[in-house]
PAZAPA-4460 file (N, C-alpha, C; in steps of 0.05 Angstrom, whole numbers, plus 32768, in hexadecimal, padded with zeros to 4 digits):
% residues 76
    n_x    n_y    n_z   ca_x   ca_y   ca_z    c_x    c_y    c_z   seq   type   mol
   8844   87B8   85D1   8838   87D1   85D8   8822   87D8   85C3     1      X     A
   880D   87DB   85C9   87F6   87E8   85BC   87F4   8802   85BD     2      X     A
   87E6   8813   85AB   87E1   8838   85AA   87CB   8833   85A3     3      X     A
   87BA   8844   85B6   87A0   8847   85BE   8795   885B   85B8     4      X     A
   8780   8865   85A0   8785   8886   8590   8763   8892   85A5     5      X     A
   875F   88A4   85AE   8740   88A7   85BA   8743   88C6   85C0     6      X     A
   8721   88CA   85B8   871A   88E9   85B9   871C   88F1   85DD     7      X     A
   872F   8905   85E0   8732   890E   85F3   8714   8922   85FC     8      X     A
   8701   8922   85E7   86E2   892C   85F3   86CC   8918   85F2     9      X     A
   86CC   890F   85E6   86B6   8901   85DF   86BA   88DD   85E7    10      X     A
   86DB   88D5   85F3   86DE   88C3   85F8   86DD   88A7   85E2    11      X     A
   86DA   88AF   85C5   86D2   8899   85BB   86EE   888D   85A6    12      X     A
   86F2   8875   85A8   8706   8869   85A1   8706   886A   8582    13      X     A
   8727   8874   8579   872B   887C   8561   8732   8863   854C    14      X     A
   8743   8855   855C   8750   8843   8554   8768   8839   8569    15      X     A
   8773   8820   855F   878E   8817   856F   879C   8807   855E    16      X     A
   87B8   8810   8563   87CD   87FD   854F   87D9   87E4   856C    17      X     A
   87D5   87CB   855F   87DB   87B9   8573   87F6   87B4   8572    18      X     A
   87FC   87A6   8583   8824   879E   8583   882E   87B8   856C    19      X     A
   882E   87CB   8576   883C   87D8   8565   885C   87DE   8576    20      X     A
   8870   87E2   8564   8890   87E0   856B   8896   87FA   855A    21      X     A
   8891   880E   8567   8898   8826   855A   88A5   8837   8577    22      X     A
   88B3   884B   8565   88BD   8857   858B   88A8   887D   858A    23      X     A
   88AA   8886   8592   88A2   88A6   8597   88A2   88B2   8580    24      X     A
   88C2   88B1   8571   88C3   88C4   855B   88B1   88B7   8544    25      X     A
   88B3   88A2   853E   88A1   8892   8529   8885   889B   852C    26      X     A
   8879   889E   8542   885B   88A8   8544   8854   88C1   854A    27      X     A
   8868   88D6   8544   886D   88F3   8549   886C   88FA   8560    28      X     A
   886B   88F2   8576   886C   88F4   858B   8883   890F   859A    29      X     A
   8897   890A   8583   88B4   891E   858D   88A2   893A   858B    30      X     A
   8899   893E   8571   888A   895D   8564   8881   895E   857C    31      X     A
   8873   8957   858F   8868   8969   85A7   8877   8972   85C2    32      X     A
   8871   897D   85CF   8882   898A   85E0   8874   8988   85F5    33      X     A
   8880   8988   8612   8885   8978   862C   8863   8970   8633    34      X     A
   8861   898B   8632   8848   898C   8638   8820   897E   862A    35      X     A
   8832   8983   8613   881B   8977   8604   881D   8959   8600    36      X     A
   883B   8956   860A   883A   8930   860A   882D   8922   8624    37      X     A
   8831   893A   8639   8824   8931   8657   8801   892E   8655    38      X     A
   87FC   8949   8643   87E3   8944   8641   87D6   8931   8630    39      X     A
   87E4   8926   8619   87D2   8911   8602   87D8   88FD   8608    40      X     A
   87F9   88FA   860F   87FC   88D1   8617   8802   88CE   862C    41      X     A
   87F4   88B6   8635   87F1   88A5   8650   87FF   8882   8643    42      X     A
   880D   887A   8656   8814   885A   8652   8804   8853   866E    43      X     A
   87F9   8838   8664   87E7   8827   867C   87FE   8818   868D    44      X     A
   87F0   8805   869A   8807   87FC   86AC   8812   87E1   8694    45      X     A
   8802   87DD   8683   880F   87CA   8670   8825   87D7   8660    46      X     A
   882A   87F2   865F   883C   87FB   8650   8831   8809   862E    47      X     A
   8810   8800   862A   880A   8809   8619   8805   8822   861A    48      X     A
   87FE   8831   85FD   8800   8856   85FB   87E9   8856   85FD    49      X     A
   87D4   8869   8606   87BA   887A   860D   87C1   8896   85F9    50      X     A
   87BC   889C   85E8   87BD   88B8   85D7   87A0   88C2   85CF    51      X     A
   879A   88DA   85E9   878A   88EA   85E1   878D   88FA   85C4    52      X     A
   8776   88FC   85BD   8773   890A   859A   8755   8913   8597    53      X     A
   8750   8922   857E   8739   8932   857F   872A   8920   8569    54      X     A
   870D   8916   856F   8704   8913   854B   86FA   891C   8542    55      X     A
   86F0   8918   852E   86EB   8926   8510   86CC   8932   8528    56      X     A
   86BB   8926   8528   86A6   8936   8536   86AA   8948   8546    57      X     A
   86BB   8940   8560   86C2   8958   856E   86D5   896D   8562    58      X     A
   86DF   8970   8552   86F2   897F   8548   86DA   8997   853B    59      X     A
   86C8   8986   8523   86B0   8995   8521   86A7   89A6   8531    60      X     A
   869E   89A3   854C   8699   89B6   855E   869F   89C6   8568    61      X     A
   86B9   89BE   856B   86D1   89D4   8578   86D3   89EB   8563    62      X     A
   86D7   89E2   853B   86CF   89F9   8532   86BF   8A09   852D    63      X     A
   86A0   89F6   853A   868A   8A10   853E   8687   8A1D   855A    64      X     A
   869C   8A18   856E   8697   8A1B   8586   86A6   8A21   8592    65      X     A
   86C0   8A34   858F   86DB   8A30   858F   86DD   8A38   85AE    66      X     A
   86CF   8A43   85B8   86CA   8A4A   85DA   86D2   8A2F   85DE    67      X     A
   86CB   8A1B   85D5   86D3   89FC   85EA   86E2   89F2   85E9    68      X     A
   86FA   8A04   85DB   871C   89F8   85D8   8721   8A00   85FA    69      X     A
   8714   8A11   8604   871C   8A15   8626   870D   89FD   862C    70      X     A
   870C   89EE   862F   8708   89D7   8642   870F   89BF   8638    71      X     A
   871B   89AE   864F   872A   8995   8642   870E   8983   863B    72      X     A
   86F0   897F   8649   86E6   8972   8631   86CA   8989   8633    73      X     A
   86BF   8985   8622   86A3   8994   861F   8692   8982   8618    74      X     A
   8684   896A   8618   8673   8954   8621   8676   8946   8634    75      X     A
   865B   894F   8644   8659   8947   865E   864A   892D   865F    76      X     A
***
């Protein structure tokens, strides 16, 4: 299983840990709750993790722009 790290606005890949053998709690995964795990992780049909996350640029924006925490992305 691979974990796949990518800006849920801007789409751009953060990084990925390959063959990684870790379970949920090891990658904090438990700290979130039902909902916020529906929304950040996806497994593909290979079984690898998809984990939406914010980066350092877009995060920038959001704190000059905080109106665009209402929308799931704000680059069109």
């Amino acid at each position: 299983m691979s974990v796949h790290y990518y800006c849920r606005h801007c789409q751009a890949n953060l990084g990925t840990l390959s063959s990684w053998q870790a379970d949920e709690q090891q990658l904090g995964f438990n700290q979130l709750s039902d909902e916020e795990r529906k929304d950040m992780i996806n497994y593909d049909s290979q079984g690898h993790l998809h984990v939406k996350v914010i980066c350092e640029a877009c995060e920038t924006t959001l704190k000059d722009y905080p109106d665009y925490h209402a929308n799931e992305s704000f680059i069109h």
